[in-house]
ZAVEX-789500 format. One line per field, with one value per residue: residue number from 0; x, y, z of N, C-alpha, C in turn. Coordinates in nm, 4 decimals, always signed. Layout:
% ZAVEX-789500
i = [NUM/...]
nX = [X/...]
nY = [Y/...]
nZ = [Z/...]
caX = [X/...]
caY = [Y/...]
caZ = [Z/...]
cX = [X/...]
cY = [Y/...]
cZ = [Z/...]
//
This chain:
% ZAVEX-789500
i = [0/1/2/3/4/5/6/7/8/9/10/11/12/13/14/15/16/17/18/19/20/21/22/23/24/25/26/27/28/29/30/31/32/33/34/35/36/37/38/39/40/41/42/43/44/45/46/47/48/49/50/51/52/53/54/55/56/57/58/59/60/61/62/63/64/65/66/67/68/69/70/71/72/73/74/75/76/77/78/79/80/81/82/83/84/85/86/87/88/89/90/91/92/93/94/95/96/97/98/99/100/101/102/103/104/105/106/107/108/109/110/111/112/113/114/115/116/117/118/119/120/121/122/123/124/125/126/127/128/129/130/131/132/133/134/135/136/137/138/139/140/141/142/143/144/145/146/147/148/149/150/151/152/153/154/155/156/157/158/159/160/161/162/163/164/165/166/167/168/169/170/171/172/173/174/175/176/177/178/179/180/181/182/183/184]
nX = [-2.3122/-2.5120/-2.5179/-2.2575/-2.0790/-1.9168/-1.6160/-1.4081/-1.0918/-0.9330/-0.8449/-0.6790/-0.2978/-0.2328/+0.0819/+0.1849/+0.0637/-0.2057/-0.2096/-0.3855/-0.6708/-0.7012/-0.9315/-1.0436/-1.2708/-1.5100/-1.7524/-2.0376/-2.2561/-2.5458/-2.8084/-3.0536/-3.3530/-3.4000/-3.1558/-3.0501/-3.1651/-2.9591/-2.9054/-2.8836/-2.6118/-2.4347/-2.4991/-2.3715/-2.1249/-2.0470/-2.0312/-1.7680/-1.6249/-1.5335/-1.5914/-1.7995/-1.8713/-2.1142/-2.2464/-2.3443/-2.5456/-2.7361/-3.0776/-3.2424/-3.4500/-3.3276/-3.1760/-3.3330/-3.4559/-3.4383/-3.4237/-3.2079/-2.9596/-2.7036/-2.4516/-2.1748/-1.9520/-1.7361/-1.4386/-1.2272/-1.1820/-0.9595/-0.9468/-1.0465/-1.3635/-1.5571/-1.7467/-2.0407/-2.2335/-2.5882/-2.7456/-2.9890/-3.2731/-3.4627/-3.6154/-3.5027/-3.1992/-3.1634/-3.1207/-2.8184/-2.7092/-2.7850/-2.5725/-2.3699/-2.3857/-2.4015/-2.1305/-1.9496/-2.0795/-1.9785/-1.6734/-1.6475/-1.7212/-1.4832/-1.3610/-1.3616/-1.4274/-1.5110/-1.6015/-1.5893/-1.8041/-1.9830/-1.9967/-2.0811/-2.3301/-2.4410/-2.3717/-2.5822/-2.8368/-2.8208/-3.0111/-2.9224/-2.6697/-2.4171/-2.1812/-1.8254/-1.6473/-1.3106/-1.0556/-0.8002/-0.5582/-0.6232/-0.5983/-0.5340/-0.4483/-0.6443/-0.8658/-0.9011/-0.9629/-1.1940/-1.3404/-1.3654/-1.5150/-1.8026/-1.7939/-1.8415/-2.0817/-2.2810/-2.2380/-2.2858/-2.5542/-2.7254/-2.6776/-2.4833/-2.1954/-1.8298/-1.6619/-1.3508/-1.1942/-0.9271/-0.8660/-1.0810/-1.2883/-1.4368/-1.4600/-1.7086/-1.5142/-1.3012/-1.1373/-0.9459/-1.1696/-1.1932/-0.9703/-0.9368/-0.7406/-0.5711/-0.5608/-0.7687/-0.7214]
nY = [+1.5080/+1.5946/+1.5160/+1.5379/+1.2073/+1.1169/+0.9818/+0.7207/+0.6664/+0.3230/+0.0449/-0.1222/-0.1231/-0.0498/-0.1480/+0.0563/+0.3894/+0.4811/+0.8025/+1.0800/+1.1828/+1.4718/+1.7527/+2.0057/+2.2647/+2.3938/+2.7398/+2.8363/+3.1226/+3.1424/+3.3502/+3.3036/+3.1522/+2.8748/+2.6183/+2.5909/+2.2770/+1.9567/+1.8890/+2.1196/+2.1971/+2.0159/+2.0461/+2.2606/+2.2382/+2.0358/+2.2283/+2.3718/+2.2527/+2.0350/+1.6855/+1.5588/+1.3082/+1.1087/+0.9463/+0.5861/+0.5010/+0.7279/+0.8527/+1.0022/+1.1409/+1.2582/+1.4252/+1.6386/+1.7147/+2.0137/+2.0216/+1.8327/+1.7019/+1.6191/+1.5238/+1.3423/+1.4400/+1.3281/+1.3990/+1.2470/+0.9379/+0.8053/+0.9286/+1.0738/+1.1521/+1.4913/+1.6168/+1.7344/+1.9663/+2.0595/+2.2887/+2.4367/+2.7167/+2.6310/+2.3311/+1.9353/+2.0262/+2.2685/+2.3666/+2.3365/+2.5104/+2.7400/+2.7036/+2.7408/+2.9888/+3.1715/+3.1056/+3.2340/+3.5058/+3.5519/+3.5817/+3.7010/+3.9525/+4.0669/+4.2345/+4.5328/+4.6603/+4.8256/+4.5465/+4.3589/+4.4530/+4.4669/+4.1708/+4.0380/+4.1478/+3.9589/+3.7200/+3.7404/+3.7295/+3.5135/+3.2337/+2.9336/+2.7554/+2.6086/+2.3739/+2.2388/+1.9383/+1.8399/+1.6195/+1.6772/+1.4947/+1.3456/+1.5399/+1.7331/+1.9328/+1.9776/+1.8711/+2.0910/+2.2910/+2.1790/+2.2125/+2.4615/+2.5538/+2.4152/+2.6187/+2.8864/+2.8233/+2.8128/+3.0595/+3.2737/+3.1786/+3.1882/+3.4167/+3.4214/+3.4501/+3.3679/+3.1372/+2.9927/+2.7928/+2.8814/+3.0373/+3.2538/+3.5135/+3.5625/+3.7882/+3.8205/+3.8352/+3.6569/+3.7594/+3.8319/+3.9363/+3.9142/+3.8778/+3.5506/+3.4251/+3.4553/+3.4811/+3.7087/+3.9189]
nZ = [+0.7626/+1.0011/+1.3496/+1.5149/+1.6005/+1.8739/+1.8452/+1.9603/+2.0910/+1.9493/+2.1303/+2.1415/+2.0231/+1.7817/+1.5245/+1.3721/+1.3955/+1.2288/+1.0520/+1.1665/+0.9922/+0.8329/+0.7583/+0.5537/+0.6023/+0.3621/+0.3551/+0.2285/+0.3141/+0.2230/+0.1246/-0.0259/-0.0342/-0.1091/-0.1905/-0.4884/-0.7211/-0.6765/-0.9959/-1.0935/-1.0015/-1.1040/-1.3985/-1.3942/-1.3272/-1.5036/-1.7628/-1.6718/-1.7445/-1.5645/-1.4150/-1.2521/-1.0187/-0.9209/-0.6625/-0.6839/-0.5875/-0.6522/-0.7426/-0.9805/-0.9054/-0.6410/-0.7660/-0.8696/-0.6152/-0.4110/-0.1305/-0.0206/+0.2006/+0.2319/+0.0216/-0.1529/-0.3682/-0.6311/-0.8069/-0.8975/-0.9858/-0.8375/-0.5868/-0.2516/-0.2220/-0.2189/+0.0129/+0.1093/+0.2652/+0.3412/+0.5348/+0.7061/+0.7665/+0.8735/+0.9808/+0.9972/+1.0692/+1.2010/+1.4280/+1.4019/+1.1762/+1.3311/+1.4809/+1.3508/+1.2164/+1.4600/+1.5374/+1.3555/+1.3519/+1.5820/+1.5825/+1.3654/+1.4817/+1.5977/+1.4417/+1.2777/+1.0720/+0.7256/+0.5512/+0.7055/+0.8407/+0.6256/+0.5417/+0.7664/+0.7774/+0.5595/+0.6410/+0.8886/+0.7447/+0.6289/+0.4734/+0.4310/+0.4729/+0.2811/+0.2833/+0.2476/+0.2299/+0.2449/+0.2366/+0.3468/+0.3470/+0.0707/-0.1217/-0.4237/-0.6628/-0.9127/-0.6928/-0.5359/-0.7353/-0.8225/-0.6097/-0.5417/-0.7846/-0.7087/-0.4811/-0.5929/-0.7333/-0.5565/-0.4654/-0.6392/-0.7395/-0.5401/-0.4049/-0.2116/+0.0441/+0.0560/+0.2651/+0.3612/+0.5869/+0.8327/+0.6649/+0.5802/+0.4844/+0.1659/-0.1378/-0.3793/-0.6036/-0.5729/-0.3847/-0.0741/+0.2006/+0.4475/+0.6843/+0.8861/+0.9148/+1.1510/+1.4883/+1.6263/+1.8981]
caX = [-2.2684/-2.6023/-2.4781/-2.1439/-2.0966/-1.7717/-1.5039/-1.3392/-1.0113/-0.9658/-0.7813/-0.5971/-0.2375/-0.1284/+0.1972/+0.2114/-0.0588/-0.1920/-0.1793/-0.5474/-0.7486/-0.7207/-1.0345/-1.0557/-1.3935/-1.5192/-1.8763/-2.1284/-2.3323/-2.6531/-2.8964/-3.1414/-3.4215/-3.3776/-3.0717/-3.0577/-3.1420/-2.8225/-2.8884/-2.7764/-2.4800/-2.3940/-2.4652/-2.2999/-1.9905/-1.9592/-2.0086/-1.6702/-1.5186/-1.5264/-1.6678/-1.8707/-1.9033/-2.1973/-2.2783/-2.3861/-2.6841/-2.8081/-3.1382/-3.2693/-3.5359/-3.2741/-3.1130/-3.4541/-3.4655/-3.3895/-3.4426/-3.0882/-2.8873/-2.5732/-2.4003/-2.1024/-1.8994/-1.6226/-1.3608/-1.1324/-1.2116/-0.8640/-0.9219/-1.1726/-1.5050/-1.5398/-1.8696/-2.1409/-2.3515/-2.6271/-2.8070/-3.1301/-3.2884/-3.5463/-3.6143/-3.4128/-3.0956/-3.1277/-2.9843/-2.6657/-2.7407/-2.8036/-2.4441/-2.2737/-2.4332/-2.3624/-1.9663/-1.9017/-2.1034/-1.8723/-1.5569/-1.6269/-1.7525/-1.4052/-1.3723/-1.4701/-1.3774/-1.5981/-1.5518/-1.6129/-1.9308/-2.0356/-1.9700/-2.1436/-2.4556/-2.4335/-2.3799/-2.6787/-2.9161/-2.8285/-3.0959/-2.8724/-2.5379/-2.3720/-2.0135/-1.7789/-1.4944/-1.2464/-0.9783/-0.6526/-0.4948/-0.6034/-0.6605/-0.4918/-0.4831/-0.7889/-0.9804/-0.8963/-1.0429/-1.3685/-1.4405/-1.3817/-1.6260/-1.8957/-1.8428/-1.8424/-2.1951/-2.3512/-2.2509/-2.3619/-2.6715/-2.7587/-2.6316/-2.3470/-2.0096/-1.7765/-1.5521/-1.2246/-1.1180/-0.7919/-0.8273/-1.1506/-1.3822/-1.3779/-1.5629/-1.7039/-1.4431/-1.2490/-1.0032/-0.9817/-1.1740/-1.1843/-0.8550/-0.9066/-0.6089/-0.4701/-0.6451/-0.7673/-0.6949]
caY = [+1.5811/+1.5776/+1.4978/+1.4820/+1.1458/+1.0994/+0.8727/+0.6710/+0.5354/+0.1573/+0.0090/-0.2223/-0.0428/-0.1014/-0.1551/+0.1970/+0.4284/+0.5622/+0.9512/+1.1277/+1.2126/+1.6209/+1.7861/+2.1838/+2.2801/+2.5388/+2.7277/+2.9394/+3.1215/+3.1993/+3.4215/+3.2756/+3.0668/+2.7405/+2.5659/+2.4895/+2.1149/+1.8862/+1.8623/+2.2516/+2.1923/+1.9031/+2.0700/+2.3920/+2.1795/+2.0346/+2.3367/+2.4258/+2.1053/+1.9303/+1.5478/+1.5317/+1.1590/+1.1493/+0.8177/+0.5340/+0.5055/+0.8588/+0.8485/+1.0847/+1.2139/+1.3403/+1.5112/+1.7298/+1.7967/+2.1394/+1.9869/+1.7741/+1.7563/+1.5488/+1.4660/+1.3461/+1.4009/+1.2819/+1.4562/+1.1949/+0.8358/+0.7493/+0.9734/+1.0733/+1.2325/+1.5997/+1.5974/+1.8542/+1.9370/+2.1940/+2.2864/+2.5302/+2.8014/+2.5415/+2.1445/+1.9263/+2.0907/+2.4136/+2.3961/+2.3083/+2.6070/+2.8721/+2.7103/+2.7940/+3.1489/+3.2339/+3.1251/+3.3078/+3.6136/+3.5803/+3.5612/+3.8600/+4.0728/+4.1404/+4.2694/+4.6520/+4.7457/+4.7985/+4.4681/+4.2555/+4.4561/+4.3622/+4.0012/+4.0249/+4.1581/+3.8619/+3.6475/+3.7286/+3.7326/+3.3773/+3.1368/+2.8065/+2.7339/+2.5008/+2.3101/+2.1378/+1.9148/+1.7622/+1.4957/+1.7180/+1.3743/+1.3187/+1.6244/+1.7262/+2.0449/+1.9969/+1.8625/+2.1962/+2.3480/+2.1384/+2.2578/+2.6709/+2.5699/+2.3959/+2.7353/+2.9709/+2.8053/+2.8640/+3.2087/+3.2813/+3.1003/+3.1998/+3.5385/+3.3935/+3.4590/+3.2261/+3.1260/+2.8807/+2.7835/+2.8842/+3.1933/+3.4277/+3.5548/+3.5851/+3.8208/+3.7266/+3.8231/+3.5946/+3.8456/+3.7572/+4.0602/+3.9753/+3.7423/+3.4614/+3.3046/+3.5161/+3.4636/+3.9136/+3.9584]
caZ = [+0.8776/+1.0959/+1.4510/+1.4955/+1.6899/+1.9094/+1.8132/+2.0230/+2.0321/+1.9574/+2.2261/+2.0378/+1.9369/+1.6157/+1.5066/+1.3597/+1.3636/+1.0829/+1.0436/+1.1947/+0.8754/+0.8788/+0.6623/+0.5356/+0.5432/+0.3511/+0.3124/+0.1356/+0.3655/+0.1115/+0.1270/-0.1206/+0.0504/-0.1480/-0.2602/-0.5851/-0.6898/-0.7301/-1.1433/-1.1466/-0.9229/-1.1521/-1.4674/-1.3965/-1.2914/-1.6276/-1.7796/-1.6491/-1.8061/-1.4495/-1.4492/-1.1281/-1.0044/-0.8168/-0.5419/-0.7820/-0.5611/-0.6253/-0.8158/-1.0615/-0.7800/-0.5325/-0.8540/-0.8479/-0.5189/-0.3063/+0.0576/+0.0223/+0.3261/+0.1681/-0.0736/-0.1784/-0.5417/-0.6631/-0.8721/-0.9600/-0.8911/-0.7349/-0.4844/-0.1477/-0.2839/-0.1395/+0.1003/+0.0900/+0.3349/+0.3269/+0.6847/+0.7077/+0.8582/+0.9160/+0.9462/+1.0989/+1.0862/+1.1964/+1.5421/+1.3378/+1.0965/+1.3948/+1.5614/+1.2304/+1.1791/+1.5606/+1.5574/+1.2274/+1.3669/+1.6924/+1.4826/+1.2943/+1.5785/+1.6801/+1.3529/+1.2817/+0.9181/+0.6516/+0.4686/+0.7959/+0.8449/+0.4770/+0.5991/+0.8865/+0.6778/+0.4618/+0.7949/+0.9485/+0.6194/+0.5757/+0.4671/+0.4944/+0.4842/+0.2028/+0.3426/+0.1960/+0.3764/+0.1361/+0.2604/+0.2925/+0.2889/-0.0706/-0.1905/-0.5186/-0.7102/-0.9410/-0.6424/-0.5020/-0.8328/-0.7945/-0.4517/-0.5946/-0.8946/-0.6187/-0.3992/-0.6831/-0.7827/-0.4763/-0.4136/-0.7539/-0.7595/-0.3807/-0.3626/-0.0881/+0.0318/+0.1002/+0.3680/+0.4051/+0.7393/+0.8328/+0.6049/+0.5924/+0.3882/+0.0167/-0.2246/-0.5160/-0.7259/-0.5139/-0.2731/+0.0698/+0.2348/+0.6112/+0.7089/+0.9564/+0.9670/+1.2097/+1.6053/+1.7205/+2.0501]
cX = [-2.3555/-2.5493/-2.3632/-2.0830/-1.9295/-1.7152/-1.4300/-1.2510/-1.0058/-0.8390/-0.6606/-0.4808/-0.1912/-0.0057/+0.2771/+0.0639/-0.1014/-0.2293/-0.3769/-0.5667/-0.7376/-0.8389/-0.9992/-1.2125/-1.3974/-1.6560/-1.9041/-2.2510/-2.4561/-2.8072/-3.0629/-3.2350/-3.3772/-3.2827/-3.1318/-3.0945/-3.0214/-2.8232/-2.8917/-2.6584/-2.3944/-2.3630/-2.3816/-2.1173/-1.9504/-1.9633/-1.8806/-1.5654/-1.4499/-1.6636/-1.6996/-1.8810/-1.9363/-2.2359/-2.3146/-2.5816/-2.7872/-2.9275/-3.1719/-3.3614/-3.4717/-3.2085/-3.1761/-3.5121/-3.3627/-3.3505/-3.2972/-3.0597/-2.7488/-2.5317/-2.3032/-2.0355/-1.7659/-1.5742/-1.2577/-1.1303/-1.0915/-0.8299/-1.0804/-1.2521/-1.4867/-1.7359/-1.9041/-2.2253/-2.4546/-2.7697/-2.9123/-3.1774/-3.4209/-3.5271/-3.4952/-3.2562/-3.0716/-3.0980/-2.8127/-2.6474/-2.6986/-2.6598/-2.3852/-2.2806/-2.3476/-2.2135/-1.9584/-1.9532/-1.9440/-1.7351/-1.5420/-1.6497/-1.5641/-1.3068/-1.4255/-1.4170/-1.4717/-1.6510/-1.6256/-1.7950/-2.0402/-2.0633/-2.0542/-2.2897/-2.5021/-2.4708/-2.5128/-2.8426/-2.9150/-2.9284/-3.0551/-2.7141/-2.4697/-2.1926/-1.9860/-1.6864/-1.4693/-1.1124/-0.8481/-0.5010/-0.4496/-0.6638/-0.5451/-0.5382/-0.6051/-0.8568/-0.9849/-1.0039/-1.2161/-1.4134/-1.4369/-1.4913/-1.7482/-1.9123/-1.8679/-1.9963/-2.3249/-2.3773/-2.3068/-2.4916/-2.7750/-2.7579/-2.5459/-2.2161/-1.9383/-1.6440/-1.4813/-1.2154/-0.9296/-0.7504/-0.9207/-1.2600/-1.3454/-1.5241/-1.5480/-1.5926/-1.3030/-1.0772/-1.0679/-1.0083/-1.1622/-1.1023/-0.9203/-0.8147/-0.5167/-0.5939/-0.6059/-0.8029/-0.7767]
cY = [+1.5401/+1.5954/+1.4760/+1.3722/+1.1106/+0.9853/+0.8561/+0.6270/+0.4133/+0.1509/-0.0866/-0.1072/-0.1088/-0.0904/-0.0168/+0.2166/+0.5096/+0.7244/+0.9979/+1.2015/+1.4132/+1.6766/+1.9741/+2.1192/+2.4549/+2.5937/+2.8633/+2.9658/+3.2099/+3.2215/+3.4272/+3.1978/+2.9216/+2.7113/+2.5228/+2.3480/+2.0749/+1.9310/+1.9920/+2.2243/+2.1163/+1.9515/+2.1982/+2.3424/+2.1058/+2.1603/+2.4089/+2.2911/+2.0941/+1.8281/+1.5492/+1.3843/+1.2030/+0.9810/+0.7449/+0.5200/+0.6667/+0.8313/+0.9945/+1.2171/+1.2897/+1.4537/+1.6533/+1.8202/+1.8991/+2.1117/+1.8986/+1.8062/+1.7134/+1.4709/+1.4629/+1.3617/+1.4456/+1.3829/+1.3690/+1.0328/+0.7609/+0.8232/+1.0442/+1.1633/+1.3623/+1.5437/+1.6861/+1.8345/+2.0850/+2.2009/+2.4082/+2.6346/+2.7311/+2.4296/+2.1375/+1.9693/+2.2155/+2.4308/+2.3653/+2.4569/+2.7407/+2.8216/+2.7764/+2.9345/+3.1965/+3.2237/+3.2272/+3.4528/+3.6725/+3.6330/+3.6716/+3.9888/+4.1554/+4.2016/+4.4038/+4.7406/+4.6878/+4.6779/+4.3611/+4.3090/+4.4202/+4.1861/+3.9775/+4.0325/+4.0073/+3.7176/+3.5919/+3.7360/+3.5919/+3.2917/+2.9756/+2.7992/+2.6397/+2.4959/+2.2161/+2.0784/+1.7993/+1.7190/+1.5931/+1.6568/+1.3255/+1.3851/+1.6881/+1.8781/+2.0762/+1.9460/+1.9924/+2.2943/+2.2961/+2.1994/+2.4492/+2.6580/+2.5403/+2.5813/+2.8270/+2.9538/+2.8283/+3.0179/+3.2808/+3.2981/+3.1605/+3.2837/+3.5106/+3.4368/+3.3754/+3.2224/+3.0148/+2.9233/+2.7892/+3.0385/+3.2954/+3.3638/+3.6237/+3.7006/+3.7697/+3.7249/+3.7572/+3.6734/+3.8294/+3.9226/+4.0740/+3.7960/+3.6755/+3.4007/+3.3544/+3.5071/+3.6582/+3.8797/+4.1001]
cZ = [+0.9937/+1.2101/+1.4808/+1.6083/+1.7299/+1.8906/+1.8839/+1.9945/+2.0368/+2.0990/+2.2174/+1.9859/+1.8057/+1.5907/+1.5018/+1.3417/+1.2738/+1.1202/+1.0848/+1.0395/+0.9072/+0.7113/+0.6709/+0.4983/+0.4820/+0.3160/+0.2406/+0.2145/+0.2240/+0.1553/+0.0327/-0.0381/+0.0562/-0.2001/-0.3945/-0.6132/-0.7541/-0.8643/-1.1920/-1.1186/-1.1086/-1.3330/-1.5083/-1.4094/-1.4302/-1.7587/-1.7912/-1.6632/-1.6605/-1.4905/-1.2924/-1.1114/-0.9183/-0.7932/-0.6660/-0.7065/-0.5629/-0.7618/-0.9255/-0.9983/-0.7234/-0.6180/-0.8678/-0.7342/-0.4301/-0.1896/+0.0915/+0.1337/+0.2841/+0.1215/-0.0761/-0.3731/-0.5326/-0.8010/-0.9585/-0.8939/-0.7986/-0.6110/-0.3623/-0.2354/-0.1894/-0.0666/+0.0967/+0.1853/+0.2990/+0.4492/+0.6869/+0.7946/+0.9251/+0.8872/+1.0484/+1.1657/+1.1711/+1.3047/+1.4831/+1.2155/+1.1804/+1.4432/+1.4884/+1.2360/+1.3305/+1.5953/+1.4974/+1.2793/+1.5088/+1.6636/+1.4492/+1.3960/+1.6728/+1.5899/+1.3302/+1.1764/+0.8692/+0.5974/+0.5946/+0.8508/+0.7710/+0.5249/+0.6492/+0.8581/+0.6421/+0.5685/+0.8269/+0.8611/+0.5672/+0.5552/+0.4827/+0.4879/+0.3825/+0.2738/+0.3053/+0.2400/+0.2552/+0.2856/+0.2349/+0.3104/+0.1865/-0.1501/-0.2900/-0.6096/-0.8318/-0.8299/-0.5637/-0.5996/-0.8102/-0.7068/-0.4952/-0.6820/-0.7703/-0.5566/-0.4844/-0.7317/-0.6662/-0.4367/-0.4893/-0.7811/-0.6167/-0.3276/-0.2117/-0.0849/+0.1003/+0.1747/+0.3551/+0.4944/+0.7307/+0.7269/+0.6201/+0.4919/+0.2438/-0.0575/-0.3337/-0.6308/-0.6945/-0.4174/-0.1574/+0.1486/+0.3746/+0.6582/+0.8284/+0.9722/+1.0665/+1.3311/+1.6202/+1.8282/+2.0733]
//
């Protein structure tokens, strides 16, 4: 993720143009200090008879460490890897951390039922943020499943709750408690 640097168009038209890439992101704001290291993620995920394919260049080291910023894993090798990011309440991230926290607080503030105040709790208690942005190009109904097991292990693991774009907020026992998909006026 890091910086998100602008993309230009080419100038050059092409014959036809190919279709803009559209991504769902979705996160786990968590309340735990430290992320997990990858080689829970990884073994929790087969655990739940999912095969994680993780970068070939990923060593055994980064498997160990908490401080990640991103990763990618794969679900199914004929198709895009989902992307992980995970941003801090410190280090270098954390102007990207406090943007996140301060939309999502904005969002909900126009919000004033129980459920969105819960949220909002949870919100502002955050220690980092875990996000995931899958390819809803070539995304496929187990890679759908992978990305619920990933969020399910954070919220878990992290004491988090977890948000999809385009819909809300989920509790853990996965019911959607404060809708987004609808713009409050």
């Amino acid at each position: 993720m890091g910086k998100e640097l602008p993309i230009l168009p080419s100038t050059a038209q092409p014959a036809e143009a190919a279709p803009e890439e559209a991504f769902l992101y979705s996160r786990v704001f968590c309340q735990k200090e430290n992320s997990p290291p990858l080689r829970l993620l990884l073994e929790f995920l087969k655990s739940r008879s999912q095969t994680p394919i993780a970068p070939p260049d990923m060593d055994d080291t980064m498997l160990d460490e908490w401080a990640w910023v991103q990763v990618t894993l794969g679900y199914d090798r004929d198709r895009k890897p989902i992307q992980i990011f995970c941003v801090r309440d410190r280090g270098t991230y954390q102007d990207v951390f406090e943007k996140e926290k301060a939309q999502f607080l904005d969002l909900l503030s126009a919000h004033d039922d129980i459920e969105a105040e819960l949220v909002r709790e949870y919100v502002e208690r955050a220690r980092f943020v875990l996000t995931t942005r899958l390819s809803l190009n070539d995304m496929t109904d187990e890679g759908y499943d992978f990305n619920g097991w990933i969020l399910e292990f954070y919220q878990e693991q992290c004491n988090g709750i977890v948000q999809i774009d385009n819909q809300g907020f989920y509790s853990p026992k996965g019911d959607l408690i404060v809708d987004l998909s609808v713009k409050v006026e």
